[in-house]
C-alpha positions as CSV (number, residue, x, y, z in Angstrom):
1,X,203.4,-8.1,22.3
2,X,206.6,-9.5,23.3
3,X,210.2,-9.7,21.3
4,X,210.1,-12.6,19.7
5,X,206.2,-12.1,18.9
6,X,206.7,-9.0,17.5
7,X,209.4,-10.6,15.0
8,X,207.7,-13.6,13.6
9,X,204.3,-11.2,13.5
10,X,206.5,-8.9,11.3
11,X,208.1,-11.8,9.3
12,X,204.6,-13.1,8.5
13,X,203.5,-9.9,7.5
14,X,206.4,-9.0,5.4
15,X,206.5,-13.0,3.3
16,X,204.2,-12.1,1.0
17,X,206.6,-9.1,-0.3
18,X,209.9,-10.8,0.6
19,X,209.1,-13.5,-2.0
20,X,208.3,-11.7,-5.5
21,X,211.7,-10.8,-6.2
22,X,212.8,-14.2,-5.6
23,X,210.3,-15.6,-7.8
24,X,210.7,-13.0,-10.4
25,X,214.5,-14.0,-10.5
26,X,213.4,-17.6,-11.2
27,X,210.6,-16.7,-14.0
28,X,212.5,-14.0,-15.4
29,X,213.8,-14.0,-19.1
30,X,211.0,-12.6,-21.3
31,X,210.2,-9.2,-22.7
32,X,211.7,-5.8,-21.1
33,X,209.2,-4.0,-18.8
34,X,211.0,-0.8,-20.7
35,X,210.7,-2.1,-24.6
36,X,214.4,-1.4,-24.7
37,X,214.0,2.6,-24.5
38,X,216.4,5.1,-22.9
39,X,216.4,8.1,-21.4
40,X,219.1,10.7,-21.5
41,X,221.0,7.5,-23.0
42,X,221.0,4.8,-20.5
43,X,218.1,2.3,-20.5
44,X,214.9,3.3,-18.3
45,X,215.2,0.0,-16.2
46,X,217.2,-2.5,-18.2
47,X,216.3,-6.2,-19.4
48,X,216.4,-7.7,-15.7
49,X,213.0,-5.8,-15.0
50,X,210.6,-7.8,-17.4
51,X,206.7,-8.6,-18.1
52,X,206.8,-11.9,-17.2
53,X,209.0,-11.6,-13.7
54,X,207.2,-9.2,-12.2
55,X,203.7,-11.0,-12.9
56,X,205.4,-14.3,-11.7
57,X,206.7,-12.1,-8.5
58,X,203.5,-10.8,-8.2
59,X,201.1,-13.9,-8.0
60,X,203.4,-16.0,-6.1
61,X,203.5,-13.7,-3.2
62,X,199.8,-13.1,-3.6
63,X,199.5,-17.3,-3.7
64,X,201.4,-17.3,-0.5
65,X,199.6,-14.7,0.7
66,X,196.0,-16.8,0.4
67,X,198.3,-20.0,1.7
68,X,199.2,-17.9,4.8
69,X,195.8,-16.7,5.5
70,X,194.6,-20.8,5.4
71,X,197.3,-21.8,8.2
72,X,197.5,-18.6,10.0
73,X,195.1,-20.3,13.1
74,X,196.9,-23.4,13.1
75,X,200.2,-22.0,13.1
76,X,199.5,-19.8,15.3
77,X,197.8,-21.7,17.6
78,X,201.1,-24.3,17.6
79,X,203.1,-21.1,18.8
80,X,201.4,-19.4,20.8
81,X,201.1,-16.1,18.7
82,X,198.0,-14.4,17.0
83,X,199.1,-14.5,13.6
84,X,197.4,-12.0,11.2
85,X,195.4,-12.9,8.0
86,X,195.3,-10.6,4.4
87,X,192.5,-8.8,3.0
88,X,192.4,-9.6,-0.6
89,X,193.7,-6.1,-1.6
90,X,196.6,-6.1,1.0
91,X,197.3,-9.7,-0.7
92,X,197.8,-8.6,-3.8
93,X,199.2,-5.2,-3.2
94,X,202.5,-6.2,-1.0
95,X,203.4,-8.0,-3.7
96,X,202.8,-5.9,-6.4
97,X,204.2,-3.1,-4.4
98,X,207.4,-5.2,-3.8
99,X,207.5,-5.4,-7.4
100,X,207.1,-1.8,-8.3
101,X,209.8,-1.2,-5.5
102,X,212.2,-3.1,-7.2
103,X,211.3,-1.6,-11.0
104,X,212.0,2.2,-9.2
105,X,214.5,1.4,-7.5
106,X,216.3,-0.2,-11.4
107,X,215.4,3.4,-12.7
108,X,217.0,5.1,-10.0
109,X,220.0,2.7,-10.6
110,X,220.1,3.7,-14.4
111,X,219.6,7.4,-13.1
112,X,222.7,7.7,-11.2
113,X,225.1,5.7,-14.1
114,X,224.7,2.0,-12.2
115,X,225.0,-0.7,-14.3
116,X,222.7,-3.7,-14.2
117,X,224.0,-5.9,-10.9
118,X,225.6,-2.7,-9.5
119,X,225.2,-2.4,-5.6
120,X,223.3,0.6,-4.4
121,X,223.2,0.1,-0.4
122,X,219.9,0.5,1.2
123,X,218.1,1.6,-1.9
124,X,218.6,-2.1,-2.8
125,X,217.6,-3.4,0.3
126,X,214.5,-1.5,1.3
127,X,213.6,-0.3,-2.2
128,X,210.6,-3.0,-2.3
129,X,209.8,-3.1,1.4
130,X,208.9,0.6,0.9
131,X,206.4,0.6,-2.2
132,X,204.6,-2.8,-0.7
133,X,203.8,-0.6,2.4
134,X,202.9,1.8,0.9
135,X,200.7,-0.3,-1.3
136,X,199.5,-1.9,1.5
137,X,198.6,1.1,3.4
138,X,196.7,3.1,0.4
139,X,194.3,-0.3,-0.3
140,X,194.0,-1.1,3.7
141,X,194.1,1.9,6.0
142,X,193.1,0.9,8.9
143,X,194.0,-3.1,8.5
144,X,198.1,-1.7,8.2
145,X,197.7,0.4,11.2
146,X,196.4,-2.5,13.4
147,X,199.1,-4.8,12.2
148,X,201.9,-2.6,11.1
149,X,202.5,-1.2,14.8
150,X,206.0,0.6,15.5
151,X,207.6,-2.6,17.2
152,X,206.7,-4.3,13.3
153,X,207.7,-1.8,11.4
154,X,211.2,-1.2,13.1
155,X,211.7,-5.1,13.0
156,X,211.0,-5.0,9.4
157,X,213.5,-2.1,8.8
158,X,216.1,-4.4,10.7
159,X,215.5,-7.8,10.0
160,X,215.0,-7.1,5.6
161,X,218.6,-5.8,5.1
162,X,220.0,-9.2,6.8
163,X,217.4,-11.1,4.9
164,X,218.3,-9.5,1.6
165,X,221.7,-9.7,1.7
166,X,221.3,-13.7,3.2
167,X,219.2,-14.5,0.2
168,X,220.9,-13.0,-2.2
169,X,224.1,-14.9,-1.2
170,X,222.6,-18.2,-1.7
171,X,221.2,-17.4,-4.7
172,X,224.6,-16.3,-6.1
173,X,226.3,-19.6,-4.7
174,X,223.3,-21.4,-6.4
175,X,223.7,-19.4,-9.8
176,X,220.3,-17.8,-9.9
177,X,222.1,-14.6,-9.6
178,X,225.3,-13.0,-11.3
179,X,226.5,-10.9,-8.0
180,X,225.8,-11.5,-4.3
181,X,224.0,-8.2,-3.7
């Protein structure tokens, strides 16, 4: 697989957990994941990490997962690369792992004395890319070692931190968030 194969492979794989926390930004609002408790006074994870955003988060990258699966051939075919298709597990799993990702990487933030918003380099940027992997992996051994090669996983590991810090920059300058990290 060539350069440019290998990045849009691992861009395809990665969509369906680069989207939940986008989504979940746009649903969010509702009831606290944490019911408002503390631990050693600080809130667990804080009113940003709710019910309804991370089940929003959740089914809209598991929707675009199924989407992705339907055009993967066509698409494909159109550029020239073998585009890969999600189990149903893997489908909902990078999502939900993305998720989960996000929520540890909130109580981490209220571990170390961040406030809600606060930066926390790389832990903010891979937080999620780690747990859907691992999601993904632990539902779909041997699917994530056919598709998840070395070239995929060190474009992911590349390629998410610009992402993340692009998106989140437009979605300050559009308001959806309070900071641009």
């Amino acid at each position: 697989m060539g350069v440019l194969s290998t990045i849009v492979v691992a861009f395809w794989l990665m969509l369906p957990a680069y989207v939940p926390n986008n989504a979940a930004v746009l649903a969010g609002g509702g009831r606290p994941i944490d019911g408002g408790r503390t631990l050693g006074g600080s809130r667990l994870l804080g009113d940003g990490k709710s019910w309804r955003g991370t089940a929003v988060g959740t089914a809209v990258g598991a929707v675009l997962a199924f989407v992705l699966n339907a055009i993967a051939g066509e698409v494909g075919s159109a550029i020239g690369i073998g585009l890969p298709t999600f189990p149903l597990a893997v489908a909902i799993a990078l999502p939900l792992g993305a998720m989960c990702g996000d929520i540890a990487a909130s109580f981490l933030k209220r571990r170390t004395g961040r406030r809600r918003g606060a930066p926390f380099p790389v832990v903010d940027q891979l937080d999620f890319v780690v747990l859907a992997l691992v999601f993904a992996y632990v539902v779909a051994p041997g699917w994530f070692r056919d598709e998840y090669t070395l070239g995929v996983l060190a474009v992911i590991l590349v390629l998410t931190p610009i992402l993340h810090v692009g998106t989140n920059v437009l979605a300050y300058w559009f308001g959806f968030k309070d900071e641009p990290w």
